[in-house]
C-alpha positions in Angstrom: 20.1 -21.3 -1.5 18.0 -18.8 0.7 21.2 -17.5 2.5 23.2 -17.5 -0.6 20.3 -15.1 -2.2 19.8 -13.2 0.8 23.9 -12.0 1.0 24.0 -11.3 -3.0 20.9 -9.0 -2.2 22.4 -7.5 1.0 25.9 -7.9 -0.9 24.5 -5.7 -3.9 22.1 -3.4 -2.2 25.8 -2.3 -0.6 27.9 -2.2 -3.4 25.3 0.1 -4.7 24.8 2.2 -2.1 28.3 2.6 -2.2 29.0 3.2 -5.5 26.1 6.0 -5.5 27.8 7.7 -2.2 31.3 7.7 -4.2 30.0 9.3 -7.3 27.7 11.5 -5.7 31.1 12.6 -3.5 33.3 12.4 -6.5 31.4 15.2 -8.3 30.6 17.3 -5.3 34.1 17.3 -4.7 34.9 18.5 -8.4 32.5 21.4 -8.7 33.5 22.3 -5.3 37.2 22.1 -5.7 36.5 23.9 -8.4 34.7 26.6 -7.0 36.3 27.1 -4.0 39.5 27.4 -6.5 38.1 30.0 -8.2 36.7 32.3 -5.5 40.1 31.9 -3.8 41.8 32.7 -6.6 39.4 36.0 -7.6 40.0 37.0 -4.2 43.4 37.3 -4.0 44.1 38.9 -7.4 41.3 41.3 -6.2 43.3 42.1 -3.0 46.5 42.1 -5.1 44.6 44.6 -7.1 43.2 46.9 -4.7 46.2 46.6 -3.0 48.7 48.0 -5.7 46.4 50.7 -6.5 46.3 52.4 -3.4 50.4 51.8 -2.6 50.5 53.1 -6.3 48.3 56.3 -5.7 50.1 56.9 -2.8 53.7 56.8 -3.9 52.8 59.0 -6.5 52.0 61.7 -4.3 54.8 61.1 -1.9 57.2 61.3 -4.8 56.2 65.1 -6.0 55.8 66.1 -2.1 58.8 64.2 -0.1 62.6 64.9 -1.8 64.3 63.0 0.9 65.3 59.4 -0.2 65.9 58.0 3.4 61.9 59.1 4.0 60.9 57.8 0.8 62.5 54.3 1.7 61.0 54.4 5.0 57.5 55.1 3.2 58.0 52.1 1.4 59.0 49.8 3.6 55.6 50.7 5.9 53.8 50.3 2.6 55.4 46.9 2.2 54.6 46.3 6.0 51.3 47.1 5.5 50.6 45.2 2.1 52.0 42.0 3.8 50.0 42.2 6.9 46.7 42.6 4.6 47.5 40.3 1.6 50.1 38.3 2.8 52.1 39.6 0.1 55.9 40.8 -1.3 56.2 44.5 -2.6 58.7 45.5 -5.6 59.3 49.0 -6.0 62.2 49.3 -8.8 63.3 53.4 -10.3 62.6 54.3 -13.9 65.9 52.2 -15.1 64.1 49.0 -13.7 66.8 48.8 -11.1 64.6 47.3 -7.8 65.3 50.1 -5.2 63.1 48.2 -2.3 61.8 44.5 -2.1 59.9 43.8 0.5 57.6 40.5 2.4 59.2 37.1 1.6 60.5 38.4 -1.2 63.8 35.8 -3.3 65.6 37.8 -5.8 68.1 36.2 -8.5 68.7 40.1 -9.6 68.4 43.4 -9.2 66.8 44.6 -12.5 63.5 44.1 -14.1 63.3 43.1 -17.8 62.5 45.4 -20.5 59.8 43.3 -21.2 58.9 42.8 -17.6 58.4 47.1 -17.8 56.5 47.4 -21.2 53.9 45.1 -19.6 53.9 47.2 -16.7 53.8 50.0 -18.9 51.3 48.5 -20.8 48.8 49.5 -18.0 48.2 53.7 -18.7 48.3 55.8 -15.9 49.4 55.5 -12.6 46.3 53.5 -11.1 45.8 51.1 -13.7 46.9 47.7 -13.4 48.3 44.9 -15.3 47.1 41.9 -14.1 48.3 38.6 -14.1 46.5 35.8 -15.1 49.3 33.2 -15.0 51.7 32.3 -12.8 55.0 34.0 -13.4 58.8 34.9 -12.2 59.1 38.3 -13.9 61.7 36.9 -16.0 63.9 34.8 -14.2 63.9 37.7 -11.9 62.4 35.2 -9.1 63.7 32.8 -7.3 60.1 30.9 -7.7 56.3 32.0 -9.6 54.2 34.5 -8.2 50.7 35.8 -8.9 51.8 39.1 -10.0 49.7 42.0 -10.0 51.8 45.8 -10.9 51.6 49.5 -12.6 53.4 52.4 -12.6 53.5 55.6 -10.7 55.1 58.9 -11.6 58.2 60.6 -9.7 60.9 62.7 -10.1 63.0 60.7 -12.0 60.5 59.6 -14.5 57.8 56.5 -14.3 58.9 54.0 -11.7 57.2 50.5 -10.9 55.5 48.6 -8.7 54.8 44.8 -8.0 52.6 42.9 -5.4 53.5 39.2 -5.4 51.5 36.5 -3.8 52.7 33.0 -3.0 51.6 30.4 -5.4 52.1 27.5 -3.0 49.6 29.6 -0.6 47.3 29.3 -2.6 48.0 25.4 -3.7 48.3 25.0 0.5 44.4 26.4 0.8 43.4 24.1 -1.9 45.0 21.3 0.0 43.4 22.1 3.2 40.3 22.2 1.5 40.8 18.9 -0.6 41.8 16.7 2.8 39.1 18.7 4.7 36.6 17.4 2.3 38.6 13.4 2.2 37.7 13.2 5.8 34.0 14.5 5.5 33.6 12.1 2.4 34.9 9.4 4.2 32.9 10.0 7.5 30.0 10.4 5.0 31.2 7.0 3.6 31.1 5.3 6.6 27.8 6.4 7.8 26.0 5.3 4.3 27.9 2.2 4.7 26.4 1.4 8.7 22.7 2.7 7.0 23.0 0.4 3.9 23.7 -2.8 6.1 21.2 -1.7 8.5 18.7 -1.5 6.1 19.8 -4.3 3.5 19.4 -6.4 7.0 15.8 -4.7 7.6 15.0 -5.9 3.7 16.6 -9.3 3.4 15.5 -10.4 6.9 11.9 -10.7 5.7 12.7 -12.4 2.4 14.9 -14.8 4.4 11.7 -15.6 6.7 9.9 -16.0 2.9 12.5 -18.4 1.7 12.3 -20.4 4.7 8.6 -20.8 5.0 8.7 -21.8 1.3 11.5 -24.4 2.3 9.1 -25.9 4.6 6.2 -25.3 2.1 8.3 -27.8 0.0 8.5 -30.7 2.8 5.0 -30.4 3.2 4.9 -28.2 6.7 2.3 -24.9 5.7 2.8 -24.2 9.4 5.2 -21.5 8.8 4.1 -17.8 9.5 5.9 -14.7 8.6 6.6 -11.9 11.2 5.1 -8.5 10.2 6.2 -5.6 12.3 3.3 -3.9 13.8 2.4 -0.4 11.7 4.6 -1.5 8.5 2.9 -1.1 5.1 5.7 -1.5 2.6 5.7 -3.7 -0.1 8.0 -6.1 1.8 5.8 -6.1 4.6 2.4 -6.6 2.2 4.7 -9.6 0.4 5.0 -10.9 3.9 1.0 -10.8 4.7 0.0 -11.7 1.2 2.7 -14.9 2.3 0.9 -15.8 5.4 -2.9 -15.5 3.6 -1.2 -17.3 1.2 0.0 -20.0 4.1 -3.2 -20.0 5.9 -5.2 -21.1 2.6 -2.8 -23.9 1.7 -3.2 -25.4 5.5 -6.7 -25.4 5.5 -6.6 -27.2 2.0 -4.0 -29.0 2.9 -6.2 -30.0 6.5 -9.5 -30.2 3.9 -7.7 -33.0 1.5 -6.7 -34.7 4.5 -10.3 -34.8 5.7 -11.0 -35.5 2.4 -9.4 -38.6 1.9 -10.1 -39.9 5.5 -14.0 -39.2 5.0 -14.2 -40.9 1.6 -11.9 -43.8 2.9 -14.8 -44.4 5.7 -17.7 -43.8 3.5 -16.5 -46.4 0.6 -14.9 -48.5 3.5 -18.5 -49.2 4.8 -20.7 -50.4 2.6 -18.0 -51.9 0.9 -17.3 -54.0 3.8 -21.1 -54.5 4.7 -21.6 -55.6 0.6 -18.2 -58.2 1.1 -19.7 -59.4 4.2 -23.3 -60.4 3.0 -21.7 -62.0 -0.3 -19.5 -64.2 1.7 -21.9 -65.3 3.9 -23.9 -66.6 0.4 -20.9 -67.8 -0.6 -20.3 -69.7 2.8 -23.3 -70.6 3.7 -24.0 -68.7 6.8 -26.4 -67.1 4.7 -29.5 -69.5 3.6 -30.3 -69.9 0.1 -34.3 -69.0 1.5 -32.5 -65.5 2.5 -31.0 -64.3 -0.8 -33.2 -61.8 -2.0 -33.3 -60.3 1.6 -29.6 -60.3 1.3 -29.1 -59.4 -2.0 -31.7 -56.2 -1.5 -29.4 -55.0 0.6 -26.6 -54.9 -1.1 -28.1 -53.3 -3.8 -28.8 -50.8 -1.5 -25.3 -50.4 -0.8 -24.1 -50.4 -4.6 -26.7 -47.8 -4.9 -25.6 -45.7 -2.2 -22.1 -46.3 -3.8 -23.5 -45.0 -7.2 -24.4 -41.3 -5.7 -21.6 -41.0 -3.4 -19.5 -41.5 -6.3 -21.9 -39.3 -8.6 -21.5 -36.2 -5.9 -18.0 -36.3 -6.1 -17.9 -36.1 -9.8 -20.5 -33.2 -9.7 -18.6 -31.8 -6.8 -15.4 -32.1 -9.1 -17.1 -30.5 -12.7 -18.9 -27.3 -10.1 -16.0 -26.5 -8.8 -13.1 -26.7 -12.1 -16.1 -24.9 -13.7 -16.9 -27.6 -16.4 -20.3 -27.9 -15.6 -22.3 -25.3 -18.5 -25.2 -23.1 -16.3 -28.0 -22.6 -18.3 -29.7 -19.8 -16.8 -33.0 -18.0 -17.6 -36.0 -16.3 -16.2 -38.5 -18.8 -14.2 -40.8 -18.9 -11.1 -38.7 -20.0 -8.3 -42.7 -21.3 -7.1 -42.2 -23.8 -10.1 -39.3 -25.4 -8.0 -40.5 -25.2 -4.5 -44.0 -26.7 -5.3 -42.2 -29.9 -7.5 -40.3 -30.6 -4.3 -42.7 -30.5 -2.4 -44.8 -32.5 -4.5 -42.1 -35.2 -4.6 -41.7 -35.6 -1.1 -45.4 -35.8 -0.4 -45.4 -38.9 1.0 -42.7 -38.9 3.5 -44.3 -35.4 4.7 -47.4 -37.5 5.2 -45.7 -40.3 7.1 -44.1 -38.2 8.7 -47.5 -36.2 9.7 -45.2 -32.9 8.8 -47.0 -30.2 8.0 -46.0 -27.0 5.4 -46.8 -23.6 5.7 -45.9 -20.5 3.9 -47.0 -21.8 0.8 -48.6 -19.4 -1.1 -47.1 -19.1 -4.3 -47.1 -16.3 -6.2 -45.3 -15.5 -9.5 -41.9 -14.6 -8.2 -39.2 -15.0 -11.3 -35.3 -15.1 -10.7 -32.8 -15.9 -13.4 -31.1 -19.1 -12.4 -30.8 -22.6 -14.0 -33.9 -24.6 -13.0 -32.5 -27.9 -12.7 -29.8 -26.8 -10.4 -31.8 -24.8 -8.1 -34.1 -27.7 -8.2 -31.2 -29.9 -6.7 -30.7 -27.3 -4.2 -34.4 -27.1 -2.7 -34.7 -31.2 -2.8 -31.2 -31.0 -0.7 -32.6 -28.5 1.8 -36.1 -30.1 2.2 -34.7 -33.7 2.3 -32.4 -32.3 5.3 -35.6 -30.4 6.8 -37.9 -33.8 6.4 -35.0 -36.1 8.2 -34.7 -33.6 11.2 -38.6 -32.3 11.7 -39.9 -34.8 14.5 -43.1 -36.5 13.8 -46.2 -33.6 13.6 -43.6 -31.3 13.3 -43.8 -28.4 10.5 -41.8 -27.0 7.5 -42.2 -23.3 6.5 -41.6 -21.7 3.6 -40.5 -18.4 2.6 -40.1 -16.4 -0.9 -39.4 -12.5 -0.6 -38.1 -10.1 -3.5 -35.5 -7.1 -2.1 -34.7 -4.9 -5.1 -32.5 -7.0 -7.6 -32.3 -10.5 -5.4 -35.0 -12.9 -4.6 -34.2 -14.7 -1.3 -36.0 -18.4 -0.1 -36.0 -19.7 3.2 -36.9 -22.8 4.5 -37.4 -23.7 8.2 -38.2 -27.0 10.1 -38.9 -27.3 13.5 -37.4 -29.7 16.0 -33.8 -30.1 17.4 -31.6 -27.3 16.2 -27.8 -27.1 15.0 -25.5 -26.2 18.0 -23.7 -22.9 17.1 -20.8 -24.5 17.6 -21.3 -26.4 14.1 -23.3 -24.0 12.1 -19.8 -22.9 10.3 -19.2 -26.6 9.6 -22.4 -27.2 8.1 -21.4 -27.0 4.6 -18.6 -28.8 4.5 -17.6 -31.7 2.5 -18.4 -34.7 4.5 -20.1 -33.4 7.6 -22.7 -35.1 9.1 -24.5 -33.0 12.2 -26.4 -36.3 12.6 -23.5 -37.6 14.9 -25.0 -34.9 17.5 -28.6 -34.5 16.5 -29.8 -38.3 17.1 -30.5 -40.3 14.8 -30.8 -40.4 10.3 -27.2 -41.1 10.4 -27.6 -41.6 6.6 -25.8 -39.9 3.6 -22.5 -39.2 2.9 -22.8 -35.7 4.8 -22.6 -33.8 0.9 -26.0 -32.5 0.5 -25.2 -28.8 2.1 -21.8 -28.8 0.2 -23.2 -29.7 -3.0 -26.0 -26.9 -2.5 -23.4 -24.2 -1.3 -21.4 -24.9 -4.7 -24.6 -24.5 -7.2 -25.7 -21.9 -5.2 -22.7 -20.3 -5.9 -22.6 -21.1 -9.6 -25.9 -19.6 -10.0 -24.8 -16.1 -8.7 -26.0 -16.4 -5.2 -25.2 -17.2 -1.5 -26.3 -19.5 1.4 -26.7 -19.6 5.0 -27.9 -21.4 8.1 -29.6 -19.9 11.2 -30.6 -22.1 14.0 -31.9 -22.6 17.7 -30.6 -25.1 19.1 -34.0 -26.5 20.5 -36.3 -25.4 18.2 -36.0 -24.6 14.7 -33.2 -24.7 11.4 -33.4 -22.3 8.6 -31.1 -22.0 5.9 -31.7 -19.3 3.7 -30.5 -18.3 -0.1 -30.8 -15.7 -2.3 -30.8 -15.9 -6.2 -30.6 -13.1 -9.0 -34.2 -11.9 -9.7 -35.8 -12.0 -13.2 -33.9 -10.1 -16.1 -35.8 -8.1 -17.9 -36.7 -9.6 -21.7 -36.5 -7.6 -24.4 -39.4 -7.6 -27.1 -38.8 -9.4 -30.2 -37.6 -7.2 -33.3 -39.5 -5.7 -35.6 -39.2 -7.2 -39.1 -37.1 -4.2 -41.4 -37.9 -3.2 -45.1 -40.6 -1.9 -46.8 -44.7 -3.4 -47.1 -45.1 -7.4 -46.3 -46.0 -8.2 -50.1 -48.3 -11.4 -50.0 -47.7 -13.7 -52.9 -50.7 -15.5 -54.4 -50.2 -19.2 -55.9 -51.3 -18.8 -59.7 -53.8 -21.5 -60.5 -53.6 -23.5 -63.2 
């Protein structure tokens, strides 16, 4: 299907080029023709023209000068010489009775005497340098063996008004326009061919791209996001932005693609273990391997498990409703202090156990506009995470600072750090650093993905700094405190007091 797309496009990104070339020659040729026509044709009735003026100004003077007829001949015949070196054309002198007396050039002649009406439109023309001019194609009459652009006049001699004719060769002037019309065939088709090499050049340069496309979207469809397409260094067309908005495109469908399939193995492990650990304890009951004395031991623990079951499967649904945007955030102005000190409060005892101590607390009012029981999930995540990892006598610190429009909270422990290696992990869905920071191997590793998600919800953003040796500190920052408008004041006229009438 991708090759049969990719040769209609090539086939009609051709044919159009194609047809464009031809029309655009098509009509070049026409006004050309046309014009070139035209300027030939001017041009030789203009030489015509000049032509039988001056032969007609000068055999008017040599007739009232020169009285010898074999003279006058010869002055004709050089006349003739001369207007068929310069025009390429015949000469017709004929007396006053229209009998032709000299014909001259390449000149066929079915008589020997012009028409009367062939002399009244040579008459027609005045004096002895005007001309008539011929607009048309003629034979003088039948007087020509073939049509002739004619151009004559009349001169005065002896005898009376004689006349004069310059003819010029039609099919000389048909043969230029020939040599002009195959002249311009060959450049049309050598323009032809050229547009034709640069259209498949570049249909190939265009469809090569959307080939690679249809490919990688062929593999897309099996399942394989592996599939890159190559972008020519420097390019910034709109086939070569397709082509990198294709390979983002790629790139964020692997990594989902990798993320479900981590998905799906992590969950599989996390149910698949208490699971088994519950079916294992209930068939030792069942058995006996398990002593009636030892049940409530027994069944403790798996109520541990079905508990642990319960939130694992309760993150995932909140995970779910954050992130298809069901869940409704009910934001408002409050003292992020409020938050920090509940948490706080509610982990008392393990930081007393724990002999942990907390510093930085100092609250002061500090208001950002978030919803309070999500932040509140947020903080309980971070400092649960601080309490596992802080070492006994260790410390937690707190931080609250305001920075123009964005309140930002930190919390730090001390004790074993996050390799840097892992810090870009950290909030992932099922990641556990406790695989390479000892021991607390508990939870289902959601805690830090849960808190980057409402977080994010709440119109902020999270991070984690750490030393590898001695401390962790994830940091977020929150919208601060809009600014509350003051209630409205009532509208109308005096408050009038009504007093109860008594009876």
């Amino acid at each position: 299907m991708g090759k049969e797309k990719q040769r209609s496009i090539a086939r009609r990104y051709f044919t159009s080029v194609t047809l464009v070339v031809l029309c655009s020659m098509v009509l070049l040729a026409g006004i050309f023709l046309t014009l070139a026509g035209q300027f030939i044709y001017n041009e030789n009735l203009k030489n015509l023209d000049i032509a039988v003026e001056r032969i007609s100004q000068v055999m008017s003077v040599a007739e009232s000068e020169i009285d010898d007829p074999a003279v006058m001949e010869k002055l004709a015949r050089h006349a003739a010489a001369l207007v068929t070196e310069i025009t390429d054309a015949g000469l017709l002198v004929a007396d006053h009775e229209g009998r032709i007396i000299y014909s001259g050039g390449d000149v066929q002649l079915r008589g020997d005497t012009l028409s009367q009406k062939t002399m009244q439109r040579f008459r027609e023309a005045g004096s002895a340098v005007s001309r008539s001019r011929a607009q048309s194609l003629t034979d003088l009459d039948g007087l020509l063996e073939q049509r002739y652009y004619v151009v004559g006049s009349v001169y005065t001699g002896d005898g009376g008004e004689n006349y004069l004719a310059v003819l010029s060769d039609a099919g000389r002037f048909s043969g230029y326009l020939s040599e002009l019309v195959l002249a311009f065939m060959w450049a049309s088709l050598l323009m032809l061919l050229i547009s034709a090499v640069l259209a498949v050049i570049t249909a190939r340069r265009v469809c090569a791209p959307l080939s690679q496309i249809s490919k990688a979207a062929s593999q897309f469809g099996r399942g394989d996001f592996s599939a890159r397409i190559t972008v020519a260094d420097g390019s910034n067309d709109e086939i070569s932005q397709l082509a990198q908005n294709f390979n983002t495109m790629a790139a964020n469908l692997e990594a989902i693609d990798r993320s479900r399939q981590s998905f799906m193995g992590n969950i599989a492990h996390e149910l698949r273990t208490p699971m088994t650990s519950i079916k294992g304890f209930v068939d030792g009951m069942l058995d006996g391997v398990i002593p009636p004395e030892l049940y409530p031991r027994y069944l403790g623990l798996v109520s541990d498990e079905v508990a642990r079951l319960t939130r694992l499967i309760q993150s995932m649904l909140d995970i779910t409703k954050l992130e298809a945007g069901e869940y409704k955030v009910n934001a408002k102005n409050y003292d992020i202090w409020q938050t920090l000190g509940a948490v706080l409060m509610n982990s008392e005892q393990r930081l007393v156990e724990g002999r942990i101590g907390v510093g930085g607390y100092h609250p002061q009012r500090t208001i950002v506009y978030a919803d309070a029981d999500l932040i509140y999930q947020v903080v309980y995540n971070i400092v649960d995470n601080a309490i596992k990892f802080t070492p006994e006598g260790g410390r937690i610190d707190l931080n609250v600072a305001a920075v123009k429009d964005r309140v930002y909270v930190s919390i730090r422990n001390s004790g074993e750090g996050v390799p840097a290696d892992q810090l870009p992990y950290l909030f992932e869905r099922f990641y556990k650093g406790d695989k390479s920071r000892g021991i607390h191997a508990k939870g289902a590793g959601l805690g830090m993905h849960i808190s980057k998600v409402l977080i994010g919800v709440s119109g902020g953003s999270i991070r984690v700094d750490s030393d590898s040796a001695s401390w962790t500190e994830f940091t977020f920052d929150l919208p601060a405190g809009r600014p509350e408008l003051p209630p409205p004041r009532p509208r109308g006229g005096r408050l009038i007091k009504f007093r109860k009438k008594q009876q």
